[in-house]
C-alpha positions in Angstrom: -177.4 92.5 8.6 -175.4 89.4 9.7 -172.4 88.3 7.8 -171.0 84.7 6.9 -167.9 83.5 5.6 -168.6 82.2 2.3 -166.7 79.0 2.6 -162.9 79.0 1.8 -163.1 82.3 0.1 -162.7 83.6 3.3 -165.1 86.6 2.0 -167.9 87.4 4.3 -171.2 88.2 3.2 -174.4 89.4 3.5 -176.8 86.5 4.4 -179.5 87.8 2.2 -177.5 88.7 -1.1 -179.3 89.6 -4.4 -179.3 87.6 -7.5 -179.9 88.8 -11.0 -181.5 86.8 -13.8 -184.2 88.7 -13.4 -182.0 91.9 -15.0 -181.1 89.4 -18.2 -183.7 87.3 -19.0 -186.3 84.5 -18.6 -188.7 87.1 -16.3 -190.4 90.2 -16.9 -188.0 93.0 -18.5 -186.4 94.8 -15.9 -185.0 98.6 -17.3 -181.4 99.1 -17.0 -182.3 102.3 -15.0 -184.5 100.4 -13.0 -182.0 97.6 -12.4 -179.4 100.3 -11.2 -181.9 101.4 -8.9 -183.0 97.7 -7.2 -178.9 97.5 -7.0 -178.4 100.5 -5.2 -181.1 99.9 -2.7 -179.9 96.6 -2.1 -176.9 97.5 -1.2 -177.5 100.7 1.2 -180.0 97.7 2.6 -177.1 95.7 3.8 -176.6 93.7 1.0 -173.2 92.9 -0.4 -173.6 89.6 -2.3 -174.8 89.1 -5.8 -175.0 86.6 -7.9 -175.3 86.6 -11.5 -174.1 84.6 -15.0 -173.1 85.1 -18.7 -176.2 83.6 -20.1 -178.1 86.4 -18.0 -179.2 88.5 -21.2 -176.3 87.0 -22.7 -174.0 89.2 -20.3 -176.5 92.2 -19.8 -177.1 91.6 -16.2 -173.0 91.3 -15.8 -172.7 94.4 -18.0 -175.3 96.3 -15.9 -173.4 95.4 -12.4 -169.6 96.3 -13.8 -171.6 99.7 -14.7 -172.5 99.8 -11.5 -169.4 98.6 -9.5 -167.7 101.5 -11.7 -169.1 103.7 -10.2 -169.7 102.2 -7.0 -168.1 104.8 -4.2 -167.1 103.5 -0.8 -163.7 102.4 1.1 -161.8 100.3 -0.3 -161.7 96.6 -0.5 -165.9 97.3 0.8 -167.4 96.7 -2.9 -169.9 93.7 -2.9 -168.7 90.9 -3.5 -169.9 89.4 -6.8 -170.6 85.6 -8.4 -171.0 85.3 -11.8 -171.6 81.9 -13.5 -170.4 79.9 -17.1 -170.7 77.3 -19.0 -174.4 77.7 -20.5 -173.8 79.8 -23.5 -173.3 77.3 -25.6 -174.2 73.6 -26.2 -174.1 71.6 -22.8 -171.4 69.1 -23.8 -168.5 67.8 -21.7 -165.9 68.3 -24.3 -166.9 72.1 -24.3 -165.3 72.2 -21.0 -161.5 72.6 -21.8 -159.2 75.1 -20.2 -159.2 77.4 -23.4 -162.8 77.8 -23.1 -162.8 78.4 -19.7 -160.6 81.1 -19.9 -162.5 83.1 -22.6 -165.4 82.5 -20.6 -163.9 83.8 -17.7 -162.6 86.8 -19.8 -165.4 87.7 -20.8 -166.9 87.7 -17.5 -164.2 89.8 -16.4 -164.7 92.4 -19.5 -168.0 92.9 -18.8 -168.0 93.3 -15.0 -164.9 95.2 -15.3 -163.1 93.2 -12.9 -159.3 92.2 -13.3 -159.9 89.4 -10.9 -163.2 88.2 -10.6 -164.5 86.9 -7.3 -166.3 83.7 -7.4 -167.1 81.6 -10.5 -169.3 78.7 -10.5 -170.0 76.2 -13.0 -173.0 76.5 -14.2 -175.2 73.6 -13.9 -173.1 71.2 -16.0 -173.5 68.0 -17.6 -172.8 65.3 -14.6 -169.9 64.0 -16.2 -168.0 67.5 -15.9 -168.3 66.7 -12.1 -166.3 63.9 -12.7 -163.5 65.2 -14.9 -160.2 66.2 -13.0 -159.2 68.1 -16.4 -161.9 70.5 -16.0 -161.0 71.5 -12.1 -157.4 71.4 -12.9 -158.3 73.9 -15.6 -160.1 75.9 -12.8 -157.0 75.6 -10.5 -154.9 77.3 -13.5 -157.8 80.3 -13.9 -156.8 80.8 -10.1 -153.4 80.5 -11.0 -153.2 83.1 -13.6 -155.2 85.6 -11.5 -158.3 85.6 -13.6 -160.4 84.0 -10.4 -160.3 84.2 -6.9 -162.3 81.2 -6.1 -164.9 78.9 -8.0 -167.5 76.7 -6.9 -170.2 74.9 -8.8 -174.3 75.4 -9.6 -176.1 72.6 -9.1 -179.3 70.9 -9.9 -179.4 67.9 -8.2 -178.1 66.4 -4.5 -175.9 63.8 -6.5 -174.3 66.1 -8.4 -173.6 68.7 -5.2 -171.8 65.7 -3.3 -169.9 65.0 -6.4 -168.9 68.8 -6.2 -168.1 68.8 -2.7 -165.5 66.0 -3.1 -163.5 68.5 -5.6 -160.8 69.8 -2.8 -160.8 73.7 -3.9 -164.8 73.8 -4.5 -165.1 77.0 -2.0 -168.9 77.1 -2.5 -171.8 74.9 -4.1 -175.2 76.8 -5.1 -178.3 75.0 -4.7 -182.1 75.2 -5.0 -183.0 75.1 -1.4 -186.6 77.0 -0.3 -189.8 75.8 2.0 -190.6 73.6 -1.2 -187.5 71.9 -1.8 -185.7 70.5 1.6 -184.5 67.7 0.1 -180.3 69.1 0.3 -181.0 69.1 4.1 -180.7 65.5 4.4 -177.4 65.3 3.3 -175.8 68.1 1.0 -176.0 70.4 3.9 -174.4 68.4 6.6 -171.5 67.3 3.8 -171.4 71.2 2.9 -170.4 71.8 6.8 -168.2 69.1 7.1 -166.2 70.3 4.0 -165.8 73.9 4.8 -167.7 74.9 1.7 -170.1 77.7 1.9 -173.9 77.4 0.1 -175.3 79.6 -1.5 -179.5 79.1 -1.3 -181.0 80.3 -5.0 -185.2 79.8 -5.7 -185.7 80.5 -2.1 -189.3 82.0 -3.3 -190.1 78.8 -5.4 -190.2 81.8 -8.3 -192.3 83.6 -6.2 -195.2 80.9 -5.1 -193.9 81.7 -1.5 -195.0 85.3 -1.6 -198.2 84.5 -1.5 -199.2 87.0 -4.6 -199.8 84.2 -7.4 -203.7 82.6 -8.2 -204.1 79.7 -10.5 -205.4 82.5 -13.1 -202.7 84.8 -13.0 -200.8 85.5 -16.5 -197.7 85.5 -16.7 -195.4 87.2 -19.7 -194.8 84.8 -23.0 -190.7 85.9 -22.2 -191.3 84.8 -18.6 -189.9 81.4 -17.6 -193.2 81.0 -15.2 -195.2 80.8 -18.7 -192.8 78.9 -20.8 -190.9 76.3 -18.7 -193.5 75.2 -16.8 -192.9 71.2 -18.4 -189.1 71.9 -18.3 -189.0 72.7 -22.4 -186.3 74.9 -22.2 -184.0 73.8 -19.2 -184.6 72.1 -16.2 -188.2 72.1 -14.5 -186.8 72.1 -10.8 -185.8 75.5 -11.9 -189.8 77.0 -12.6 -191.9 76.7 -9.1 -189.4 74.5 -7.6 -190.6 72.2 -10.0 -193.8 72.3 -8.3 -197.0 71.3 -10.2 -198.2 75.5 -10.5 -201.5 74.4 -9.2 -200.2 72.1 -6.3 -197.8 75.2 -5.0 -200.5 78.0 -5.6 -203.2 76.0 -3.3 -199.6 75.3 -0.9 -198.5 79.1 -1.0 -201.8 80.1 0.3 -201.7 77.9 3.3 -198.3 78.8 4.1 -199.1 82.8 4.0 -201.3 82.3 6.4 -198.5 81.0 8.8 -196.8 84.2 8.0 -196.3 85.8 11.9 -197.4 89.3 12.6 -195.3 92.1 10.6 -193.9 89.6 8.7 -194.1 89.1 4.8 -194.6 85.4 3.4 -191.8 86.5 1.3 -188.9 87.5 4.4 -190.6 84.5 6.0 -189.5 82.5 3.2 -186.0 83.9 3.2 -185.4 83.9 7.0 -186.4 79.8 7.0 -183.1 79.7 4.4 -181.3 81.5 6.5 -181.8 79.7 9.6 -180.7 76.6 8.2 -177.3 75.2 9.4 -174.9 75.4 6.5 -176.6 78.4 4.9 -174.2 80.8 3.8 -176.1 83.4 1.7 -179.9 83.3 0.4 -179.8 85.5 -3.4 -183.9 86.4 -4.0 -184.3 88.2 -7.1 -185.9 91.6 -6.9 -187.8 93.2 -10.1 -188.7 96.7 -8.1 -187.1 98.5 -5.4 -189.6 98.0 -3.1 -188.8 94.2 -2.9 -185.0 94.5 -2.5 -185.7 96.8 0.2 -187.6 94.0 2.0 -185.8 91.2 1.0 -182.8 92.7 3.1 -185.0 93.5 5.9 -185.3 89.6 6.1 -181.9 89.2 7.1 -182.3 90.9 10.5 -184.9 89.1 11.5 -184.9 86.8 14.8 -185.5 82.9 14.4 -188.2 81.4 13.5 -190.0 79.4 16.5 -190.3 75.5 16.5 -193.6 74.9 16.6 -193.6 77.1 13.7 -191.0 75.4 11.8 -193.2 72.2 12.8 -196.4 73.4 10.7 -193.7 74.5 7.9 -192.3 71.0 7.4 -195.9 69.7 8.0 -197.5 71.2 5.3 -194.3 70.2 3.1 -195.0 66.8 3.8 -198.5 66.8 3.1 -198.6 68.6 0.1 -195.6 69.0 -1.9 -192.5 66.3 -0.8 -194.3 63.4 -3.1 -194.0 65.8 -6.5 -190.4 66.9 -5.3 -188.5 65.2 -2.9 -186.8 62.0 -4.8 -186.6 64.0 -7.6 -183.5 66.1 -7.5 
């Protein structure tokens, strides 16, 4: 699978990685054993990114990957490299943000991933106002300091808020919602991203799985799954459910863009290969709920480009049917 340097960490990664709410919460219940599993295949796949946060299960998916990097068995210094996230355990509130929280964050992270140093942490989608408060990146600069990090970026939600990120000078990497669906960091959060050295990390590539092509206006998703309950944004924010997508808008868009799929191609790796072939891209994370899915989600990262003409009918039928819901929005 190709490798990218994943911005001034100077790490490189797989360019499909794996990310992990799914083995915390907010989907379907994934068993531990089952979990272990997806991460394993992932990994013999090619995969050695993955991506994960505290609030995940309120630190089960973390717990379930230092369980696994314990007893993870390869040269050294060729582990995966992991992300975890912080800073949504508690009430969103700019003056939660202080150095002493940070570090208990942060050592908590590292307790339950059993790292001493933990690779990459990322603020998890903040208030905007932590974007502008030097006090809360000099408190990341002393995490680094003391050895507890290796690198942080920042999770976004919007395009404003990633420009405000990418102005911090040690921001190695900036996550994003970037899929088929939701182009709008192509216009300028990319391009900055480049210019900066930062590397991006590509989350909802799948639009919560509209883009594999499996979902009907009828299907029934689980009471615990974030595709039932956060449809209207009640619990956090909408651009996270469907790419905040109107459900019946992307179902009747998902179908027309599986049929674009190429020969031998999933929607799904078609999904994740558009990602990937977009300058700036450093590492797509898909969630996987069954082996059989992080086994193909990897296979998407040795695929060839995709041809003009069919990126053409790709931001054609963006345009037509889903940049008015999405586009000014975030």
């Amino acid at each position: 699978m190709e490798k990218r340097v994943l911005g001034t960490t100077g790490r490189k990664v797989s360019v499909v990685g794996l990310g992990t709410w799914q083995f915390g919460d907010g989907w379907s219940h994934v068993q531990e054993g089952d979990a272990r599993a997806i991460l394993e295949t992932a990994v013999e796949s090619g995969v050695d990114f993955i991506d994960t946060a505290d609030v995940y299960g309120d630190g089960r998916s973390e717990r379930i990957i230092g369980g696994f990097l314990r007893d993870f068995r390869t040269s050294p210094g060729e582990r995966p490299t992991v992300a975890t996230k912080f800073g949504r355990r508690g009430p969103q509130e700019p003056a939660a943000f202080t150095l002493e929280n940070l570090r208990a964050w942060a050592d908590r992270s590292r307790e339950n991933l059993r790292m001493d140093t933990l690779d990459l942490v990322q603020l998890h989608t903040p208030p905007d106002s932590v974007f502008a408060s030097d006090a809360v990146f000099d408190a990341l600069d002393t995490l680094v300091d003391e050895g507890r990090i290796a690198s942080y970026g920042v999770s976004v939600e919007t395009c404003d808020q990633a420009l405000s990120a990418l102005a911090r000078p040690h921001v190695a990497s900036l996550q994003i919602i970037l899929n088929v669906f939701r182009r709008k960091p192509l216009d300028r959060v990319l391009p900055a991203a480049r210019e900066a050295g930062v590397g991006v990390i590509a989350r909802v590539p799948l639009a919560s799985g509209l883009l594999s092509g499996k979902f009907r206006e009828d299907t029934v998703f689980a009471a615990e799954d974030h595709r039932a309950y956060n449809r209207h944004g009640e619990q956090f924010d909408v651009g996270e459910t469907f790419s905040g997508v109107d459900y019946a808008t992307g179902v009747a868009a998902a179908a027309e863009f599986t049929g674009l799929a190429p020969d031998g191609i999933t929607p799904a790796q078609l999904a994740l290969r558009w990602v990937t072939q977009q300058d700036g891209v450093t590492t797509v994370i898909p969630g996987a709920s069954s082996v059989a899915q992080a086994r193909a989600n990897a296979a998407a990262g040795s695929l060839g480009p995709l041809s003009q003409p069919l990126l053409d009918q790709l931001r054609e039928l963006y345009d037509r049917r889903v940049r008015a819901q999405v586009h000014d929005r975030w």
